[in-house]
MIROPA-833513 format. One line per 8 residues: their letters; for each residue y, z, x of C-alpha. Coordinates in steps of 0.001 Angstrom, whole numbers, m for minus. Layout:
A> Y,Z,X; ... .
This chain:
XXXXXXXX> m71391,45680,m39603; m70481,42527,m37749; m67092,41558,m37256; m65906,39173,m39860; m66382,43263,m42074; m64780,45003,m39768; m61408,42712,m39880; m61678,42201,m43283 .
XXXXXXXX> m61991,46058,m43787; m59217,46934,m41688; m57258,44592,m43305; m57326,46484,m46371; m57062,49242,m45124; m53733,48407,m43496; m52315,46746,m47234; m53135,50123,m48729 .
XXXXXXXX> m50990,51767,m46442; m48195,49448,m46422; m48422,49457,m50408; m48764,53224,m50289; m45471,53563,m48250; m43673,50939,m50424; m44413,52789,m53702; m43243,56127,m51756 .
XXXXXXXX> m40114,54367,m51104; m39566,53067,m54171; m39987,56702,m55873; m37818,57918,m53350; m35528,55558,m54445; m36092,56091,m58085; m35496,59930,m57491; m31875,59099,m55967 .
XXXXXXXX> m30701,56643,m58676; m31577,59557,m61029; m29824,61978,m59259; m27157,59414,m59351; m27145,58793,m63047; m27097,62778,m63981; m24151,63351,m61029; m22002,60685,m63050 .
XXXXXXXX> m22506,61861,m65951; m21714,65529,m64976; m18562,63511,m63612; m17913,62176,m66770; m18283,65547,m68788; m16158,67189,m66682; m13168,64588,m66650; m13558,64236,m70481 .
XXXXXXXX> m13090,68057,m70836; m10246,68389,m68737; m8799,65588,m70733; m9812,67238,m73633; m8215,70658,m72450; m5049,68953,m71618; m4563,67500,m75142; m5131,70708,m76831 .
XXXXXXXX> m2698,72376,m74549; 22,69542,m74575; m485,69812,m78083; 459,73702,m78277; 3403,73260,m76299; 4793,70319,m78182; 4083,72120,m81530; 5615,75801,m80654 .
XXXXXXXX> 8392,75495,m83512; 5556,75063,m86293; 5013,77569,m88321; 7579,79795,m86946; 11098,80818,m87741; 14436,80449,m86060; 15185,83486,m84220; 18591,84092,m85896 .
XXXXXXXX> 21597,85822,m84262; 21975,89364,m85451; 25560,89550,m86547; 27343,93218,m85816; 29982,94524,m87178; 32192,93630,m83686; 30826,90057,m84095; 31716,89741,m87687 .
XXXXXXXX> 35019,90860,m87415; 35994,88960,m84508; 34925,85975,m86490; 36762,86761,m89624; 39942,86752,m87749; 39852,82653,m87453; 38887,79744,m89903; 36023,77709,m89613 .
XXXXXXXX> 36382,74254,m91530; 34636,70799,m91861; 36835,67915,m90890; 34666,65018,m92169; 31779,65224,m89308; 33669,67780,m86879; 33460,71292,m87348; 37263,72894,m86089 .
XXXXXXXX> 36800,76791,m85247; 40075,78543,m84587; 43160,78982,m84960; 45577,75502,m85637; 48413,76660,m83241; 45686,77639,m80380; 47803,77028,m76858; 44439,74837,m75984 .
XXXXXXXX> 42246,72426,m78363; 38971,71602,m77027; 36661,68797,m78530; 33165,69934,m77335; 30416,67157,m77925; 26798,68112,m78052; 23643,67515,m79374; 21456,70600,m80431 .
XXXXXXXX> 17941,68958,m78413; 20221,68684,m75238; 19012,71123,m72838; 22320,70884,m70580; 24459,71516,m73755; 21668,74651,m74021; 22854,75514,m70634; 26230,74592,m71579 .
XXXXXXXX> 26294,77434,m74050; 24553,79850,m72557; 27126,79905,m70008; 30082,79657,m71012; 29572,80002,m75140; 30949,83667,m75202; 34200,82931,m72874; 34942,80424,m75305 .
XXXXXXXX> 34082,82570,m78670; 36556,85077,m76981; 38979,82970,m76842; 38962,81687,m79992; 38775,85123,m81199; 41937,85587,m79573; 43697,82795,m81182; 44410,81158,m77661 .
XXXXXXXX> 41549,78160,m78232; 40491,75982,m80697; 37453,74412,m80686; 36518,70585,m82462; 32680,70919,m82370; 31222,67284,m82426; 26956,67707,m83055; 25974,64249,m82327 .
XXXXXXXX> 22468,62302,m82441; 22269,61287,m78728; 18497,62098,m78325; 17202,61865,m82044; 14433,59711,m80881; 13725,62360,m77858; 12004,64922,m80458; 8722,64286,m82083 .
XXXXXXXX> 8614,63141,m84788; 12090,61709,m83976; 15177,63035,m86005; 15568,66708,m84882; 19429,65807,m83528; 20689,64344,m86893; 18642,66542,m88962; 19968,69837,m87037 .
XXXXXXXX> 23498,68271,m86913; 23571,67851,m90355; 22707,71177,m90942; 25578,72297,m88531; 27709,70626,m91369; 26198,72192,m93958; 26315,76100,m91949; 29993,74813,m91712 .
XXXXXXXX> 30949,74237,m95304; 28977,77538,m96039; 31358,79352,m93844; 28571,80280,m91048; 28727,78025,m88056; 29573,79814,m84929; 26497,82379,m85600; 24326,78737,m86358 .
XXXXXXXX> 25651,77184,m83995; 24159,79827,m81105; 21138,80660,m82980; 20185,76985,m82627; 20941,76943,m78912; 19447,80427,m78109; 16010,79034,m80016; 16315,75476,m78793 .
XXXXXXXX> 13097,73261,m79317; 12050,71285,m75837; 13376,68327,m75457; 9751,65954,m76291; 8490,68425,m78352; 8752,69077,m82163; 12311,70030,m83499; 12947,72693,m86588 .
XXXXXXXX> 12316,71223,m89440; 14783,71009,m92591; 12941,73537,m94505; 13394,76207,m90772; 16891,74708,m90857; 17417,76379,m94392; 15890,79197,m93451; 17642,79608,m90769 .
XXXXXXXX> 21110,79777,m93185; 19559,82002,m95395; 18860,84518,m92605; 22457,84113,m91261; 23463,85557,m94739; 24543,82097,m96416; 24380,82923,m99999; 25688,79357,m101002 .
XXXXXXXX> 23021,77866,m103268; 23865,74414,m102263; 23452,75372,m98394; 19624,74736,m99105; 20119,71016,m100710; 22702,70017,m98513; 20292,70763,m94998; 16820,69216,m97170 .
XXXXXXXX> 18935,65958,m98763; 20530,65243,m95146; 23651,65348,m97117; 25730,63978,m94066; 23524,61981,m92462; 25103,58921,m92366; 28561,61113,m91299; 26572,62198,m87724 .
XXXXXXXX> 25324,58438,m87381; 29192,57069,m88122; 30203,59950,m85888; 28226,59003,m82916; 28764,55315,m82813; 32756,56045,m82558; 31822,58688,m80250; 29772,56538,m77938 .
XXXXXXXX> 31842,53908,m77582; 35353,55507,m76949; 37130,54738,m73782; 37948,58036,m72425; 34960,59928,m72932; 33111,57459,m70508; 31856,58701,m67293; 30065,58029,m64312 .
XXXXXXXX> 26758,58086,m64487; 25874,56602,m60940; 25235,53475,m59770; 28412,51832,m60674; 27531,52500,m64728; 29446,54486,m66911; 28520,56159,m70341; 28752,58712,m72885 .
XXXXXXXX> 26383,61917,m72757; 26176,65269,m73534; 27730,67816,m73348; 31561,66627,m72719; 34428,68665,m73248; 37477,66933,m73362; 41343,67890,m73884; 43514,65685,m75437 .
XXXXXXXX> 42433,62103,m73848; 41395,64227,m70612; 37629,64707,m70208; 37508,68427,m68532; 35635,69200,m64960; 33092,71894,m66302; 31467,72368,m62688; 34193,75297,m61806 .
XXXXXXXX> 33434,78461,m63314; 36702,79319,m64399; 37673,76036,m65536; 38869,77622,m69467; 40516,80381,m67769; 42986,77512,m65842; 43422,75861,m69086; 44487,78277,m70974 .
XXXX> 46869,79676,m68189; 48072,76645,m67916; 48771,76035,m71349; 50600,79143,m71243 .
């Protein structure tokens, strides 16, 4: 073999190996972009199911009311004495419970969404039952809309005020009243509907057949709305709310012209001694 062969031989010999090493590389490489491609996508599946997961159990959460009914305040026989011994009336979109020559008139403002009026009630609900039972407070009960649009669908805090109206003109407020608070929907999350509402009434022992059509018909819508706008925008019932603003919100409790410090635990015992 003379030379000229033996260059041109190892020549080719030296291409196939450099060709051999570049298609080894470029499988290699193939291999990794594949592993690439089925990593993302397992990335992907994953993501999309805890997104998935996270609807369905948002979803639960938001929707607990649906389907179920208002856990409804048991009335005994203690309870339903002490609240035949004072009136309960309707004064256009205020409920009054009490006595009319109580030493001390409250006006209460809440909204039944409001989970600080929840608290609110919780807290210091039976003090104040007890002393309405004892004829030494009367409370003005003002359910207002403040966070209608904070319920979804919007319209739980006119639709549930209403019916506050409508549990007042059938007699049964105070037990509706706390039934609605000790079952209160989350605030962002679906409200009792009107139909619940009724139920609710009927459960309480309203016998009224118009109780029904007055909570369905939002019978005093339009009172709530009127209510809230005078509500909002009255002098004395605006407070601090930081930052140099002031504003209405919920719950306020107010004597007279005097909004009341609430932040003492004993602040209905001074009133009332004080009023004595």
């Amino acid at each position: 073999m003379g030379g000229a062969q033996r260059n041109a031989r190892k020549k080719r010999q030296a291409q196939g190996r450099g060709g051999g090493s570049k298609a080894v590389a470029a499988a290699r490489r193939g291999d990794n972009d594949r592993r690439k491609v089925i990593v993302g996508v397992g990335v992907v599946v994953v993501l999309l199911a805890a997104v998935i997961g996270g609807v369905i159990i948002y979803n639960n959460q938001k929707n607990t009311t649906e389907g179920q009914n208002i856990k409804a305040i048991a009335p005994d026989s203690s309870q339903q004495a002490a609240t035949a011994e004072f009136p309960v009336t309707r004064d256009g979109g205020v409920v009054v419970v009490g006595q009319t020559d109580a030493k001390v008139t409250l006006d209460v403002y809440e909204d039944f969404l409001c989970p600080i009026c929840g608290e609110f009630e919780k807290t210091y609900g039976a003090d104040i039952e007890k002393n309405v039972a004892a004829g030494s407070v009367q409370v003005r009960y003002h359910m207002l809309p403040l966070l209608n649009d904070r319920s979804d669908p919007p319209g739980y805090s006119t639709d549930s005020a209403n019916a506050g109206l409508c549990a007042a003109d059938a007699g049964q407020f105070p037990a509706f009243h706390q039934s609605l608070y000790n079952d209160q929907p989350e605030e962002g999350s679906r409200g009792w509907d009107d139909q619940q509402l009724a139920k609710l009434g009927a459960d309480l022992g309203i016998k009224d057949v118009t109780f029904k059509s007055c909570v369905t018909s939002g019978k005093y819508d339009s009172l709530v709305s009127t209510n809230y706008e005078e509500v909002s925008k009255t002098p004395y019932l605006q407070q601090d709310l930081g930052n140099g603003q002031k504003g209405f919100g919920t719950p306020t409790v107010a004597v007279g012209q005097q909004v009341v410090d609430t932040s003492e635990s004993n602040w209905l015992d001074n009133l009332v001694k004080s009023a004595s």
